[in-house]
NUROKOL-943876 format. One record per residue: x, y, z of N, C-alpha, C, O in turn. Coordinates in steps of 0.02 Angstrom, whole numbers, plus 50000, padded with zeros to 5 digits. Example, Ala and Ser with C-alpha at 12.3 -4.5 7.8 and 13.67 -1.06 7.14 Angstrom:
BEGIN
50660:49716:50390:50615:49775:50390:50660:49835:50390:50712:49834:50423
50642:49888:50354:50684:49947:50357:50645:50002:50394:50670:50057:50402
***
This chain:
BEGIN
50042:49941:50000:50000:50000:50000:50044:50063:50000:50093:50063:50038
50033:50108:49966:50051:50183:49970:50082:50194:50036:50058:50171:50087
50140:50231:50034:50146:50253:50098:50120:50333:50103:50128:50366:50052
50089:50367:50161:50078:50432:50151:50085:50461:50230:50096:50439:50286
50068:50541:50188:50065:50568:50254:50009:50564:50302:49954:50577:50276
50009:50548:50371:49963:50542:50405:49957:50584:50452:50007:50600:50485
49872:50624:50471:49884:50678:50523:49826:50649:50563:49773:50630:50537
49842:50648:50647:49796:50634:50684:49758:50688:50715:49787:50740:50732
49693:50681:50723:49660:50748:50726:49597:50730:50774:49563:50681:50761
49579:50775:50839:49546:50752:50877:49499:50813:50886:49443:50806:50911
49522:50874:50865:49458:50925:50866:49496:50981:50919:49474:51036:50933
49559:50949:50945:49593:51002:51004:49600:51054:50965:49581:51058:50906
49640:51113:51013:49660:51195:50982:49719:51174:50929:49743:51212:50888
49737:51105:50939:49817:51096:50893:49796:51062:50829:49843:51037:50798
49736:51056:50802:49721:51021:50737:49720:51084:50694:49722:51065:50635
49717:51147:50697:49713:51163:50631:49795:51170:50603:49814:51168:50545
49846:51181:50677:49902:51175:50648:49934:51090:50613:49973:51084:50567
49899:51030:50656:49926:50968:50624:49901:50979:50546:49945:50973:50503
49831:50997:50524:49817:51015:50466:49863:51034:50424:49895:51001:50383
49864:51097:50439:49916:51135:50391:49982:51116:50383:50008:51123:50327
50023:51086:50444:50064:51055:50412:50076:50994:50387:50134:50974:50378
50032:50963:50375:50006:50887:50362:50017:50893:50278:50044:50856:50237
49981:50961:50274:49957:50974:50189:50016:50995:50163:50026:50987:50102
50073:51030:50211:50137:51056:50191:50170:50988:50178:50177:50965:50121
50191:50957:50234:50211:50901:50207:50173:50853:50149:50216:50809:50140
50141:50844:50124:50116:50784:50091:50134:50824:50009:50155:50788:49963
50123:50895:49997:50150:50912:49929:50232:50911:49926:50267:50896:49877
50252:50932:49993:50350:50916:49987:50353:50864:49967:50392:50846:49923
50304:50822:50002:50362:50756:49980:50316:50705:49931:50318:50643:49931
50269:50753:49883:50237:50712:49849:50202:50662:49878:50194:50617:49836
50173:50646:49940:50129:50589:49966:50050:50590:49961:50023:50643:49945
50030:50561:49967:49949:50561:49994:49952:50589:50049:50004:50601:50079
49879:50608:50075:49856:50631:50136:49816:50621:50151:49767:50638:50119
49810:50571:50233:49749:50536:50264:49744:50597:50339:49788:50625:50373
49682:50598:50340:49681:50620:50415:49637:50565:50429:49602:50532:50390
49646:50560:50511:49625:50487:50546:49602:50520:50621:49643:50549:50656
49538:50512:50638:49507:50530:50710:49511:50457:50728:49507:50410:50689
49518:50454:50798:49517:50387:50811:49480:50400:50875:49510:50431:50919
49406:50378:50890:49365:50368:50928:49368:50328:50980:49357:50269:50967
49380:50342:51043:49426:50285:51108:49351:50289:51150:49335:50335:51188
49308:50226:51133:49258:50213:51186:49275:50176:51258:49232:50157:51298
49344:50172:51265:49380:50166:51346:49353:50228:51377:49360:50284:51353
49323:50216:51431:49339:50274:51473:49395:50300:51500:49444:50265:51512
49393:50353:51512:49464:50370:51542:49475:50362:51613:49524:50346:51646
49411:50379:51627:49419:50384:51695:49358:50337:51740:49297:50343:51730
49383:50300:51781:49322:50241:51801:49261:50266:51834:49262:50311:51877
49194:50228:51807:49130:50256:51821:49126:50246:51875:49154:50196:51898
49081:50297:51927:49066:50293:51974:49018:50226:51972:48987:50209:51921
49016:50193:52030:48960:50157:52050:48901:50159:52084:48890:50146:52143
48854:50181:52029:48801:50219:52050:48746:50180:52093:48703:50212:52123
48749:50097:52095:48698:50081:52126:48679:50062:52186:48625:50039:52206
48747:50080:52225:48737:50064:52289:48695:50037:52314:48666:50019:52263
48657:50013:52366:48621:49957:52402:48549:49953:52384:48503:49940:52423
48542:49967:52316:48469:49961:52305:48442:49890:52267:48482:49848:52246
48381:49884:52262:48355:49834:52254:48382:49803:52175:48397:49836:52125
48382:49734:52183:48417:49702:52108:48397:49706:52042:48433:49693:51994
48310:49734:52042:48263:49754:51993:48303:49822:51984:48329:49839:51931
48304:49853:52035:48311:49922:52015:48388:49922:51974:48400:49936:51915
48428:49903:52020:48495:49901:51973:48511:49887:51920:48557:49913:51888
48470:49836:51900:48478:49795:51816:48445:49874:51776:48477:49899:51730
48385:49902:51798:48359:49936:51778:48406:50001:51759:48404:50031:51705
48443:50014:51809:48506:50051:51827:48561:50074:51750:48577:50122:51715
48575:49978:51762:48639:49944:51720:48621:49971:51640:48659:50001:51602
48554:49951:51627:48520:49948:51559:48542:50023:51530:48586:50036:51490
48489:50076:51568:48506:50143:51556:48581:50160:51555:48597:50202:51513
48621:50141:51586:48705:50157:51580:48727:50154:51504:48754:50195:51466
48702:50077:51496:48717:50040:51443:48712:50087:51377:48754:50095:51334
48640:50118:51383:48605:50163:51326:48647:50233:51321:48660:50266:51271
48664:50245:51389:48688:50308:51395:48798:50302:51374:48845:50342:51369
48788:50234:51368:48866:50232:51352:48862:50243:51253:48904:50267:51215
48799:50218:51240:48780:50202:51163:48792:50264:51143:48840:50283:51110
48729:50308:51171:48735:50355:51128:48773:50423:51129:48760:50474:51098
48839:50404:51187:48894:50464:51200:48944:50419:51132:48976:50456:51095
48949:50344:51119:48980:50332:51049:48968:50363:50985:49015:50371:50946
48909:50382:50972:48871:50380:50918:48877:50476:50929:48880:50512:50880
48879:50493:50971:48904:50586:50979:48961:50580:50948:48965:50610:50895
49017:50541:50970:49070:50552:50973:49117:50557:50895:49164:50593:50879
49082:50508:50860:49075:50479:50813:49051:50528:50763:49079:50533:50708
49007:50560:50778:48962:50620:50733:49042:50667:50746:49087:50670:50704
49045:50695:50806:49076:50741:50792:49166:50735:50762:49206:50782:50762
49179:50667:50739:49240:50657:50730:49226:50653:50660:49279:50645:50629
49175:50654:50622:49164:50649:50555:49152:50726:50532:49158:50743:50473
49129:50787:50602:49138:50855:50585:49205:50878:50578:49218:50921:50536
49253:50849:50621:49313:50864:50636:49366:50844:50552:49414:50870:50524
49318:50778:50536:49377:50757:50466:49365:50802:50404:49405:50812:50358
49309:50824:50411:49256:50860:50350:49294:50933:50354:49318:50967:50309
49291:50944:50418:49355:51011:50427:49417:51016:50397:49444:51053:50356
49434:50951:50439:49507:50950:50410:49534:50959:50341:49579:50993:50317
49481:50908:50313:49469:50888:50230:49487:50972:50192:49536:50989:50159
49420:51015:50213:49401:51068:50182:49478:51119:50179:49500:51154:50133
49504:51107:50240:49559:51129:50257:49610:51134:50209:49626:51177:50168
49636:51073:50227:49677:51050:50166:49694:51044:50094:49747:51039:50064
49635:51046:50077:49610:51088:49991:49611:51150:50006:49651:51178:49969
49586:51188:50044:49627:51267:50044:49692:51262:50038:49713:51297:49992
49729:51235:50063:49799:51229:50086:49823:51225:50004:49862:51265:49978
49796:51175:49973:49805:51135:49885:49804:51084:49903:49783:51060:49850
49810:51039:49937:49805:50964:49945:49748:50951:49868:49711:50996:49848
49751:50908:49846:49712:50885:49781:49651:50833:49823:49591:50843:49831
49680:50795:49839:49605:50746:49869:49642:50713:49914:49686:50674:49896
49628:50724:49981:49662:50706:50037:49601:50672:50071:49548:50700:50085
49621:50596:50083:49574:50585:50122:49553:50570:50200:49592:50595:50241
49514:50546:50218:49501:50527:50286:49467:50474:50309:49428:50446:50271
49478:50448:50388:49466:50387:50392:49461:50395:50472:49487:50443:50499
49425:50342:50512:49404:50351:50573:49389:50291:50588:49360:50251:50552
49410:50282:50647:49445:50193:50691:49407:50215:50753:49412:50266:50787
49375:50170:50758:49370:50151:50859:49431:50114:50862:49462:50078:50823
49438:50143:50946:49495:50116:50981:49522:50162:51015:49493:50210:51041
49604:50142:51015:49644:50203:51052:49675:50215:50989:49666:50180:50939
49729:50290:50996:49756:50311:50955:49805:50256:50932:49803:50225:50879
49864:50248:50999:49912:50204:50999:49903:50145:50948:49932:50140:50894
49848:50092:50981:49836:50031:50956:49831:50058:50867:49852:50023:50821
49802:50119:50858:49755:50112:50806:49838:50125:50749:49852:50086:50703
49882:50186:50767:49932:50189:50733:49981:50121:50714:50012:50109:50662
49976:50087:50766:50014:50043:50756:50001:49981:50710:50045:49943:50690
49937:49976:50697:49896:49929:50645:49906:49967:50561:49893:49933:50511
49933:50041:50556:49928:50057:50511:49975:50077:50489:49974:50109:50437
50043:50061:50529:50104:50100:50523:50140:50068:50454:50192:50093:50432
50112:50019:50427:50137:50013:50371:50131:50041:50299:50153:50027:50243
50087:50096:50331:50046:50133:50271:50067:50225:50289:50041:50275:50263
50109:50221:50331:50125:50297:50357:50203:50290:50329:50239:50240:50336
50223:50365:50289:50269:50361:50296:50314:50428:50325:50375:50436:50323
50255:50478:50354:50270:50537:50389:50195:50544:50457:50145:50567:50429
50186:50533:50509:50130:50544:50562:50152:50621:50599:50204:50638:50626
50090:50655:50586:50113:50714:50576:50038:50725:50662:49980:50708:50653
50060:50752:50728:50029:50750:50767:50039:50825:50823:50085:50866:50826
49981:50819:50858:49969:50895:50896:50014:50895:50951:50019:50834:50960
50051:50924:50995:50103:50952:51054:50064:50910:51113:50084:50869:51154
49987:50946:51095:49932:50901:51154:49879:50900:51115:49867:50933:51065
49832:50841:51156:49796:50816:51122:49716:50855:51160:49720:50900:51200
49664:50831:51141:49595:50855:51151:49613:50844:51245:49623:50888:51287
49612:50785:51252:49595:50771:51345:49646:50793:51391:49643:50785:51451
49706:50831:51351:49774:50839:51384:49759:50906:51431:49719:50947:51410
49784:50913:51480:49768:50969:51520:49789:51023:51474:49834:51017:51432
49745:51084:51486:49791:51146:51473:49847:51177:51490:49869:51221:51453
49879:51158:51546:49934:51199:51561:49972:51196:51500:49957:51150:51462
50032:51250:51479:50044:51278:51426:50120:51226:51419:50146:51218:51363
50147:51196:51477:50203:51161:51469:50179:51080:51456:50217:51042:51426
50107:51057:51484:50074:50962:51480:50097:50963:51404:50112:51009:51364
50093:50906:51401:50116:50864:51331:50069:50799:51332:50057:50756:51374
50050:50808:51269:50001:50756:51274:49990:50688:51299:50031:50656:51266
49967:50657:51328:49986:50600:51357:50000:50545:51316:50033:50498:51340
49974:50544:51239:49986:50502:51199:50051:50487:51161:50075:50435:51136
50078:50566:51166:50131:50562:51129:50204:50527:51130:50239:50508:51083
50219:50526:51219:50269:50484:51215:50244:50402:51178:50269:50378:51127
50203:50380:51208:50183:50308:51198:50180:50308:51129:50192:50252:51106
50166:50359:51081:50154:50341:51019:50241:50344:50971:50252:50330:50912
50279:50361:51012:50343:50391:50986:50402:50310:51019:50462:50302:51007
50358:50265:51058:50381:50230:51082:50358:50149:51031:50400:50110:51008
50312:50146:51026:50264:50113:50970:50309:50084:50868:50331:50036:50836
50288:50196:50863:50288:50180:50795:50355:50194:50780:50393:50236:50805
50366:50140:50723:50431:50140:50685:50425:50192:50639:50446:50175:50584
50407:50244:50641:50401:50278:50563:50429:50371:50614:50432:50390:50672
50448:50413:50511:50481:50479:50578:50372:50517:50588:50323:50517:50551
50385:50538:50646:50336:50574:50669:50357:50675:50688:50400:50699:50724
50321:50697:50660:50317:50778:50650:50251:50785:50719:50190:50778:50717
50300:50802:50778:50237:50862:50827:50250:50928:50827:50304:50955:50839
50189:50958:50812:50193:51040:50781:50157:51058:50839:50136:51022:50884
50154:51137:50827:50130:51176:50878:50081:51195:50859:50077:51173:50802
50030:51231:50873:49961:51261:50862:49949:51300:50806:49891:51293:50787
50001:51358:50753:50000:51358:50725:50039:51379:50653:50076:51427:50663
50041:51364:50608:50076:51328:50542:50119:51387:50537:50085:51437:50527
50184:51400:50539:50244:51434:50503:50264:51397:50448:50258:51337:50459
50292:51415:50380:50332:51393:50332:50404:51379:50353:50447:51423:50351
50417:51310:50374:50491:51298:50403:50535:51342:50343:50517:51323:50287
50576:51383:50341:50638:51405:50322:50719:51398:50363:50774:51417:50341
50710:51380:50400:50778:51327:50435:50782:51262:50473:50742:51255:50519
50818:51221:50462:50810:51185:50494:50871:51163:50565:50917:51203:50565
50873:51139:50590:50909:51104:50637:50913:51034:50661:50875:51002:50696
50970:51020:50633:50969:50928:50648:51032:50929:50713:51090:50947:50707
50994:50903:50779:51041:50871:50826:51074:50823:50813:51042:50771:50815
51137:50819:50797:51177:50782:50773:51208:50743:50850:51181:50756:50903
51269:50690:50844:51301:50654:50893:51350:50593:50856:51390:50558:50887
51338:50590:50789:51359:50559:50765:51352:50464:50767:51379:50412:50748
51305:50488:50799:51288:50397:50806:51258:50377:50762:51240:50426:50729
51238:50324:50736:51189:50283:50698:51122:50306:50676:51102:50307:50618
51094:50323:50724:51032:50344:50723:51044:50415:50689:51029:50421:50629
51071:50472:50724:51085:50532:50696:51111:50541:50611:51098:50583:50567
51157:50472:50612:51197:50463:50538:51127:50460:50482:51120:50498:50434
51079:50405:50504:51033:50398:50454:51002:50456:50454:50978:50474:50400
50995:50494:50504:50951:50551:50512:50975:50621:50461:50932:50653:50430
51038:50636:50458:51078:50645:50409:51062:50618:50325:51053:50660:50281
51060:50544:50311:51075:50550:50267:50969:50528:50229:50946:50514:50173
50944:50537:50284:50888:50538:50262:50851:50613:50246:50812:50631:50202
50887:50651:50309:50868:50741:50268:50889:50751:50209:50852:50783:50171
50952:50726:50186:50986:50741:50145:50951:50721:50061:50960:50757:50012
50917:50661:50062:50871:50622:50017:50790:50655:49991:50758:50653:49938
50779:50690:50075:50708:50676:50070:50685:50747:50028:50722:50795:50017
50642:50744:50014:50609:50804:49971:50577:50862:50016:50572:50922:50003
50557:50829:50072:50540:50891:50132:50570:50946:50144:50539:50998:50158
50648:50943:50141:50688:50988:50155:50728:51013:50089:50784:51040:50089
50686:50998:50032:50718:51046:49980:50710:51129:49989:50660:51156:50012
50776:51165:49965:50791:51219:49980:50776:51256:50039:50769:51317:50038
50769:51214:50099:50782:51248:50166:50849:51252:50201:50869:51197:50220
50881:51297:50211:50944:51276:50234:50956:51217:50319:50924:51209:50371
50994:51201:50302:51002:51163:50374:51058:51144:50398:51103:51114:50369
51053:51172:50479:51107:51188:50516:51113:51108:50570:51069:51077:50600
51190:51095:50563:51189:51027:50627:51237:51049:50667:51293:51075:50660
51190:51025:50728:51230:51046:50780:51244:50999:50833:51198:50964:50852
51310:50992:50861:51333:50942:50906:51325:50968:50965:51286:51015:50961
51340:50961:51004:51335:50972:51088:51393:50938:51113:51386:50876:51116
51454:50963:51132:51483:50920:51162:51557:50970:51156:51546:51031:51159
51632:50947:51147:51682:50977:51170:51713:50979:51079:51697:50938:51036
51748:51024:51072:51786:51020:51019:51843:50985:50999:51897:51013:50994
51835:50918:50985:51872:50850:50985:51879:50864:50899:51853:50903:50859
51933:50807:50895:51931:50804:50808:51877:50754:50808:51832:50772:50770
51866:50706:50833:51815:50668:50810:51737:50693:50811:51691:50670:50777
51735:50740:50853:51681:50790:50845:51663:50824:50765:51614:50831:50728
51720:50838:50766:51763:50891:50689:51750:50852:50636:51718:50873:50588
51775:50788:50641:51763:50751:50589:51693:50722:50550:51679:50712:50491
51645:50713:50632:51577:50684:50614:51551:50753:50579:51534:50764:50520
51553:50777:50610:51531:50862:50580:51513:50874:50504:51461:50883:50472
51584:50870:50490:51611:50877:50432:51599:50834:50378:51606:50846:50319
51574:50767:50414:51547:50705:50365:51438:50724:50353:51398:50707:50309
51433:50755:50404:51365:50801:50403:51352:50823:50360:51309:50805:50319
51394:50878:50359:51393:50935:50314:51396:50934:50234:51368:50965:50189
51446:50877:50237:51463:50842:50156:51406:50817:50144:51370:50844:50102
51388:50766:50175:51342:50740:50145:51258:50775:50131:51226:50763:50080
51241:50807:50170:51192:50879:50159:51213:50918:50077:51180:50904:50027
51282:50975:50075:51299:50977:50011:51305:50942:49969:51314:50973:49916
51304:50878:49963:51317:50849:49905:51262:50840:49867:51254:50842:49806
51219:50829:49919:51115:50821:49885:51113:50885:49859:51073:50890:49814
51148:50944:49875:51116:51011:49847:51092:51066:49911:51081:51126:49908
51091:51026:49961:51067:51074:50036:51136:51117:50045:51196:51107:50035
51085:51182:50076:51140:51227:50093:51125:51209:50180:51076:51212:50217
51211:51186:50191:51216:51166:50279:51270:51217:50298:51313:51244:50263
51253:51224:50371:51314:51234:50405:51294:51221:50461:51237:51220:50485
51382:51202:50500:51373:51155:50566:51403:51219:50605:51425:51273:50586
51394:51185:50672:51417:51206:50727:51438:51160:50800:51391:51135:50831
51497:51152:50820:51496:51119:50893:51496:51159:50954:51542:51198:50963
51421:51148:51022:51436:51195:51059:51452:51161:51106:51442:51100:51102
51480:51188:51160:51500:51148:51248:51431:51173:51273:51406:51222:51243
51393:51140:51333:51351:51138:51372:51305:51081:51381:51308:51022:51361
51248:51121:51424:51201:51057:51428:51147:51067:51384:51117:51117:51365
51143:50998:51373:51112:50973:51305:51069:51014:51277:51079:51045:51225
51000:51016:51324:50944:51049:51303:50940:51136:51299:50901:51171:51265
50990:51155:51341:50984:51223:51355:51032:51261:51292:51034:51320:51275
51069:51199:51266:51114:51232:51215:51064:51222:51136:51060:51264:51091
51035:51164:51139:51009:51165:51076:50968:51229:51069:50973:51264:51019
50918:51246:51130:50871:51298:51132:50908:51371:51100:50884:51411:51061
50963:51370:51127:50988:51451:51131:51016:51451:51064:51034:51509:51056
51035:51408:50996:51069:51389:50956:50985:51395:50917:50979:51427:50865
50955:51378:50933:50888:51382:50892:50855:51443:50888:50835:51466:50835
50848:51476:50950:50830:51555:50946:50868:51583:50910:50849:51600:50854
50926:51593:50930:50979:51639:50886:50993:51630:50808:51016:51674:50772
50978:51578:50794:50974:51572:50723:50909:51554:50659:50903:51540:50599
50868:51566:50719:50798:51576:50704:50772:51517:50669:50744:51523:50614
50780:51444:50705:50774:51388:50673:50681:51375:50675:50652:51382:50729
50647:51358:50619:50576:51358:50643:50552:51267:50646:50496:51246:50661
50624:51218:50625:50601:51137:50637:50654:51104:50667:50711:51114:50645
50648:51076:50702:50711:51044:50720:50700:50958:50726:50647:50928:50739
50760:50933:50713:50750:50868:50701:50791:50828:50740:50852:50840:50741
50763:50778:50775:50820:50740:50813:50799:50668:50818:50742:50658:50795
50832:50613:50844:50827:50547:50828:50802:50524:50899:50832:50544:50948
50756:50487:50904:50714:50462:50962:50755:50426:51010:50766:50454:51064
50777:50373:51000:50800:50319:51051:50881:50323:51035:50909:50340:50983
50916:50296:51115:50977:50280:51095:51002:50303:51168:50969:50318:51217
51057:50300:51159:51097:50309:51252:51160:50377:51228:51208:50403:51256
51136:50381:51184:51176:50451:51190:51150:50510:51227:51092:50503:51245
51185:50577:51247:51137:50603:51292:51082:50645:51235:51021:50644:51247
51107:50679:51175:51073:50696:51135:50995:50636:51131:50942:50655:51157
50997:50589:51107:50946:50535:51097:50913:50518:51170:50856:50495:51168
50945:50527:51239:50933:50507:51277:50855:50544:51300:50811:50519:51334
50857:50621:51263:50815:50666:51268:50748:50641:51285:50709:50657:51330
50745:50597:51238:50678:50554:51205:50665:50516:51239:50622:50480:51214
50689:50492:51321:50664:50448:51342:50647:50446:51416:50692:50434:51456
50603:50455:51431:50585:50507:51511:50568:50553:51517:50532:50583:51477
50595:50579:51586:50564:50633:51585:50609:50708:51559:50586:50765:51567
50676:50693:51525:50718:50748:51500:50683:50752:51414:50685:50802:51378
50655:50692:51397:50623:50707:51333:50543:50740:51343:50524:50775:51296
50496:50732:51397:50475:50770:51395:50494:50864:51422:50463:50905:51389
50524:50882:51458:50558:50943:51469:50579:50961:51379:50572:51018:51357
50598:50915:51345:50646:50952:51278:50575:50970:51272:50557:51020:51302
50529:50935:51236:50466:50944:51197:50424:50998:51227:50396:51038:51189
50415:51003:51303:50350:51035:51325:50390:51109:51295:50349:51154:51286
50435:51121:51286:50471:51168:51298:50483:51200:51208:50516:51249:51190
50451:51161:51175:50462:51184:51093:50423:51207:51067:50369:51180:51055
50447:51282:51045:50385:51300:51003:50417:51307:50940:50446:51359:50924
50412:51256:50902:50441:51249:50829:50420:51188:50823:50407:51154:50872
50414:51163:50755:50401:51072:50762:50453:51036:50758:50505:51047:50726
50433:50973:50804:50479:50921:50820:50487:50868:50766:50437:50832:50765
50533:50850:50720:50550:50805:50697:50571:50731:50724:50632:50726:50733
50534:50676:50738:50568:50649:50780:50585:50576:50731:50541:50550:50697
50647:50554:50734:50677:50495:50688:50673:50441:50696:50721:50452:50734
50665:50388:50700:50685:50334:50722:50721:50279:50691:50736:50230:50724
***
């Protein structure tokens, strides 16, 4: 099957930005475009037990009405996730998308991505999701688990759509970062954006060298790069390296025991994320 771009969309304040950049990505890189609501009839939170010590007629009587009243909060839910795709849809043909379609799963998000990950080849998702608290630093609760899950790269954007014109790849020179490298370098997303890699760490030659094998390989596709190595701590240096050079995407590689990659796993990967207002590229 096609691989395409996929945007998950739940009706929060962050779908009109997954939109828009959903539609950005899918003409970069020439893909299709699915948006996908995924309808979670789990509760979240456990029902009270309303029947306390009353008679066994009455309770069944109780149970029944629950039953009805669980039916038709599905069948809401459901309506309004088919308003939410119809949005999106309309959206996205503003944007130019040509015929982008949509599709809607009971279940959880998680389960549901992961049944389809063979058909994604960019999951393009909100900072926070519809049920995520408001505070301005929460991160959606789905997102680590979904970044833990899917094998494919995943884009979390912010609320709303800037035209990336720089980029930033956290480099380290490991494996993960290398492909990350030579997959910017390939992909059509990042035609004619410049992009900057940056190490974190001490000015070693072997620093110098990975660098430098970065950078080549970026120019050689035709990208205009330039690197940089800074000393500090991790997160506070990527940040100040991103303001100052006015980076609007940044890209870094999910898993791994480096401290760069390590970002991604706990609670220092959520601190990187709650803390981004640019979209997250994340690799795997």
């Amino acid at each position: 099957m096609t691989e395409q771009v996929m945007a998950a969309i739940d009706g929060s304040q962050f779908s009109p930005g997954v939109c828009d950049y959903a539609a950005w990505a899918s003409q970069a890189l020439g893909a299709p475009l699915t948006f996908l609501h995924v309808v979670d009839n789990h509760p979240q939170t456990a029902e009270a037990d309303l029947s306390g010590h009353i008679g066994l007629g009455s309770r069944e009587h109780l149970l029944e009405e629950l039953a009805q009243l669980d039916e038709q909060r599905a069948k809401v839910a459901q309506e309004q996730g088919r308003l939410v795709l119809t949005a999106a849809k309309e959206r996205a043909i503003e944007d130019g998308v040509a015929e982008p379609a949509t599709r809607q799963r009971n279940g959880t998000l998680v389960e549901t991505l992961d049944e389809l990950q063979n058909e994604i080849r960019l999951l393009v998702l909100g900072k926070r999701g519809e049920t995520a608290h408001q505070a301005s630093e929460h991160l959606g609760s789905n997102l680590e688990r979904v970044v833990r899950t899917l094998h494919r790269p995943i884009l979390m954007v912010p609320e709303s759509f800037t035209q990336p014109r720089r980029v930033m790849l956290a480099f380290d020179g490991s494996k993960t970062t290398r492909k990350g490298v030579e997959m910017l370098a390939k992909s059509p997303l990042f035609n004619g954006i410049p992009v900057h890699v940056v190490i974190v760490g001490a000015e070693t030659g072997d620093n110098r060298s990975q660098l430098e094998w970065a950078l080549a390989t970026l120019r050689e596709a035709g990208h205009e790069a330039e690197g940089a190595i800074r000393a500090g701590e991790v997160e506070e240096t990527l940040r100040v390296y991103q303001e100052q050079n006015a980076i609007d995407l940044l890209v870094m590689g999910a898993y791994g025991h480096s401290r760069i990659r390590h970002l991604l796993v706990g609670s220092t990967t959520t601190a990187m994320l709650r803390r981004a207002r640019v979209p997250v590229l994340l690799l795997r």
